[in-house]
N, C-alpha and C positions, 0 to 999 in steps of 0.2 A: 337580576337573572333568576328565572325560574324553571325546575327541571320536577316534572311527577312521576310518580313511579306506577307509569301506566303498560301494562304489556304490550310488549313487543311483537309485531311478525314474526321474525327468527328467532328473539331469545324471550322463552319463558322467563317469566317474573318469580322473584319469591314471594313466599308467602309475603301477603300486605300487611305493614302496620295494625295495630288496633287503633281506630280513630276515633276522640274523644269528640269532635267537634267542636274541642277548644284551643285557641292559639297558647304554643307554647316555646320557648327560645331553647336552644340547645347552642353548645358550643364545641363545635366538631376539631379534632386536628388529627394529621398526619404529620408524627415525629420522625423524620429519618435520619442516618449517620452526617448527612451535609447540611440539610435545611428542613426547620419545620414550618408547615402549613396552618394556621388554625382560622375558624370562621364562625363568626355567629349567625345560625339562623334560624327564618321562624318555622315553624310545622303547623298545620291545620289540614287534617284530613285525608293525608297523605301528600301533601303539596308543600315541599321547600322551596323556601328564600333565602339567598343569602344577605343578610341584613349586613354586615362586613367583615373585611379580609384582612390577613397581614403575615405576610411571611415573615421570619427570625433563624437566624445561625443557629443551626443547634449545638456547634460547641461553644458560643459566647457563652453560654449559662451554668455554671457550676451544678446549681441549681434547677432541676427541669422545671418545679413547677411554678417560677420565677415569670418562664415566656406566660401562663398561663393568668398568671395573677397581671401582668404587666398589659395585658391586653383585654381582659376584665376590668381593668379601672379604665381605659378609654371606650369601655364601652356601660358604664356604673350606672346609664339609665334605662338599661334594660335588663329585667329578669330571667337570668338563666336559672334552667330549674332541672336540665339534664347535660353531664359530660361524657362522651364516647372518645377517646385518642387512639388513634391506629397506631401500631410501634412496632419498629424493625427488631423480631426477636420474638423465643416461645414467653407465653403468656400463662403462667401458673399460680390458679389462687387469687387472683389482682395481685400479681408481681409479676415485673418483667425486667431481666438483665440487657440493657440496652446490647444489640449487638456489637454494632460499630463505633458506641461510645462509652461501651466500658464503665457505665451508669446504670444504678439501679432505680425505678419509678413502681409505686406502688399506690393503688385506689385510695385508699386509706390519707397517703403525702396529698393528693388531690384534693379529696374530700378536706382535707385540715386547711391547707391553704387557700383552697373560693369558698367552701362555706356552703357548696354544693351537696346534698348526699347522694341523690343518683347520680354513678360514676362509672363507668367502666372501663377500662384497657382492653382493644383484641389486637392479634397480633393485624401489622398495616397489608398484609396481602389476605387475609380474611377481612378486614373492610374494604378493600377493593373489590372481591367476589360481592357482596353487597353493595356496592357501587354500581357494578352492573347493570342492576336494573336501574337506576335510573339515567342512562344514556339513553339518549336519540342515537335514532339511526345514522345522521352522519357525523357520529364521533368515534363509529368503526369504518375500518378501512378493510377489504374482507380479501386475502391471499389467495382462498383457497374454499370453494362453497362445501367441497363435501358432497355427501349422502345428501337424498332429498328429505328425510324424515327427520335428521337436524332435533333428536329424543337423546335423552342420555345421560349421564356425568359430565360434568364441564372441567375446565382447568386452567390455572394462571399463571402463566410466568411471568417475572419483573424483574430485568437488569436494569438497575441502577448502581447505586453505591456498592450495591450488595445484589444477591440473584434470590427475589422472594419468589415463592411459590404457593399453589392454592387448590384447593380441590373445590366441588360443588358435585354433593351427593343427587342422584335425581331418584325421587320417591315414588314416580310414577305420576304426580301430578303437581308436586315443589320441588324444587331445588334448596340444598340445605350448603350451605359456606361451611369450608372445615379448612385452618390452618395448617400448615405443613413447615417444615424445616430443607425442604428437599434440594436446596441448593446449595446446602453443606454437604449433602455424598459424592463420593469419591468422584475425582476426572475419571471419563477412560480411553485410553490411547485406544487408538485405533491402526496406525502405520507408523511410519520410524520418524516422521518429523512431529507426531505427537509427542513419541515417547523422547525426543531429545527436548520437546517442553518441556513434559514432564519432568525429567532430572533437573531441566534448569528450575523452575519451580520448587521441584522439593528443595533444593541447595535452599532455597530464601525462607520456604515455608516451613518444611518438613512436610507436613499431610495437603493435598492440593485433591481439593475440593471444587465443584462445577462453579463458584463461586468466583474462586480466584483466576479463572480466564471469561467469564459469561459476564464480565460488569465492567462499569468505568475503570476501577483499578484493574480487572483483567485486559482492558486495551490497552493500557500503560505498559504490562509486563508484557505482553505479546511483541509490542512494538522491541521493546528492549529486547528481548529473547532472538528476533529476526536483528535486529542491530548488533546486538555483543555477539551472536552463537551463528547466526546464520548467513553474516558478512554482507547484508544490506546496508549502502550510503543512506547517509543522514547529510542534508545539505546545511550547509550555514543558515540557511533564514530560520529552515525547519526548524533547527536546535532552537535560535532566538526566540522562534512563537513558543515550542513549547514551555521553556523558560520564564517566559511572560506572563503563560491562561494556564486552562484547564487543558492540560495534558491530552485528557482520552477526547474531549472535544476538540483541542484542533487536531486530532488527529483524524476522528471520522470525518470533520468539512473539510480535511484535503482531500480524503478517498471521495466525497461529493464533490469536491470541484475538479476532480479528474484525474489528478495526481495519480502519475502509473508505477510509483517505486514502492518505498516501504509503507505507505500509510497504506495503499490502496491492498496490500499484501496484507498488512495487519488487520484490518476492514473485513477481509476476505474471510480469516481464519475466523475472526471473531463469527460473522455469520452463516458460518460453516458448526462453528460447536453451538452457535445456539439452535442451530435446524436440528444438531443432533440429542445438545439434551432438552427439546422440546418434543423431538420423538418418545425420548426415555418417559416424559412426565406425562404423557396421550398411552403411553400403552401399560403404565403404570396402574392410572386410573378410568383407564376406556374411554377417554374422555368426546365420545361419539356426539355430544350435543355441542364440544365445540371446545376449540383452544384460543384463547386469547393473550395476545405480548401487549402487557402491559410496561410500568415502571417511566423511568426515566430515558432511556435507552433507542426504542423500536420507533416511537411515531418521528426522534430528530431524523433517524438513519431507512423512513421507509422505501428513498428510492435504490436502498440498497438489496432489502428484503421484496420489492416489486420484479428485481430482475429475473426469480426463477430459479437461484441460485440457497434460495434459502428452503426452499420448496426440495430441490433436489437433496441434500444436505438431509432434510426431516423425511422424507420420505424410505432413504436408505433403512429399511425398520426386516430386512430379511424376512422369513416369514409372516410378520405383520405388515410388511407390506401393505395390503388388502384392506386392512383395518385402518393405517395413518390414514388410506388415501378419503377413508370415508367422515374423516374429522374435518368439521369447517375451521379456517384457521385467522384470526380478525388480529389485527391490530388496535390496542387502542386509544385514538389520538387526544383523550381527556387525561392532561395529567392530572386533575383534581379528583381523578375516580375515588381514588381512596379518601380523602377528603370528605366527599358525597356520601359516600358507601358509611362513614363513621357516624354520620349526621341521617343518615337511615335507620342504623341501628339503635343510634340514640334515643329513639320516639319507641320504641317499646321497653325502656327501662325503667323498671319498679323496686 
């Protein structure tokens, strides 16, 4: 598989690599709170390959940089000479407090365990903004075109485990990646079936953050919140699947396979608050060159976000109005962006 980081029609490129004109391996990963991604691949000239792939648990490992070493010796005949890991959580100094794992990972534990010295941590939605550019066109899916002049600040969302978010400065002729934490501020009700969320959430949480209903564990509670608080049936099979899988997934491919009671209800609100705090992070950062739903989350559930429904939802922006409607709005259906985006960054560290 090969992907360059050649500019786009619609989406300006960042700035390019510096290219040596020599082949060299890097080893890319994307750590999340469920599962990590990592891959080795080669660079020359701006052009990756991924040489190979292997996903791992990320709570199997007591030890994070365990998966790293563990996948380094099945790869021991080939010289890496740069490591880049994206990680869910701020990123200060080369350290990072895993978020969702409650694990601390530092440049330093890396460097010690492969032997590698160029190393870095960014946070994994600032390697997805660098991912970007290296998608093809049809690895977006486009909601919503926008303004024709498609100039600007950009911006990221990702529900998954957890709700990352991203900026992308525009300098007038780069785009520059900057992390964000923005899916930890506050929820905000908006009418009284929010705010009867709202209380039930605080009760579990205390502080309820766009986090805790914009991601998989927010489809879990929503569902329960309509089930305990709101007096929607839960059928016997339902209970059984969910008991079985992953929760917030069989709950979205009921509301995909048509299901008209509680899942397709919980489905609803879900992409109902992500149209809203997807407004919030467009009118935060102006993000006129474009908003892209990345994560875990958008490309399983697009025929949800195609009906119009998510559209209406982000567009409610009261006086900004005007301004949402001029934001293109993409989905994007690579879940290895960040992946990409790490093994981007990877090739200019010195």
């Amino acid at each position: 598989m090969t992907q360059t980081m050649k500019k786009l029609q619609y989406l300006p490129c960042f700035q390019e690599a510096e290219h040596t004109h020599q082949r060299i391996y890097l080893l890319a990963g994307d750590l999340g709170g469920t599962k990590t991604n990592l891959a080795l691949f080669s660079a020359l000239d701006g052009e990756l390959d991924v040489v190979r792939e292997q996903t791992y648990v990320s709570r199997d490992y007591a030890n994070i940089t365990d998966m790293f070493t563990d996948f380094l010796q099945h790869s021991s005949d080939t010289p890496v000479q740069r490591i880049c890991i994206g990680v869910a959580g701020p990123v200060f100094n080369g350290r990072v407090e895993l978020t969702n794992l409650s694990r601390e990972l530092t440049t330093d534990e890396i460097r010690q365990a492969t032997g590698v010295t160029h190393a870095a941590l960014i946070n994994d939605l600032e390697a997805t903004a660098y991912g970007l550019a290296t998608l093809s066109p049809n690895q977006l899916t486009t909601l919503h075109r926008g303004s024709a002049s498609h100039a600007g600040n950009m911006a990221i969302i990702a529900p998954g485990t957890g709700l990352g978010m991203a900026g992308l400065f525009w300098d007038g002729q780069l785009h520059h990646p900057f992390a964000s934490e923005g899916g930890h501020a506050d929820f905000a009700a908006r009418n009284d079936a929010d705010i009867r969320l709202l209380k039930y959430l605080q009760e579990k949480y205390e502080i309820v953050s766009w986090e805790r209903v914009v991601s998989g564990p927010g489809i879990r509670d929503i569902y329960a919140f309509l089930r305990d608080v709101e007096g929607y049936e839960e059928s016997g099979a339902l209970r059984a699947a969910l008991q079985q899988g992953d929760e917030s997934a069989v709950i979205s491919k009921s509301a995909l396979a048509g299901e008209t009671g509680i899942t397709k209800k919980t489905m609803e609100l879900f992409v109902r608050y992500l149209g809203r705090v997807s407004a919030d992070l467009a009118m935060k950062y102006k993000s006129t060159g474009g908003l892209f739903l990345g994560g875990g989350i958008p490309p399983k559930i697009a025929p949800l976000l195609e009906t119009g429904d998510f559209y209406n939802h982000y567009i409610q922006g009261d006086r900004m109005a005007e301004l949402l409607s001029s934001v293109p709005l993409h989905i994007v259906d690579n879940d290895k962006t960040a992946l990409w985006g790490a093994a981007y960054y990877a090739q200019v560290l010195k």
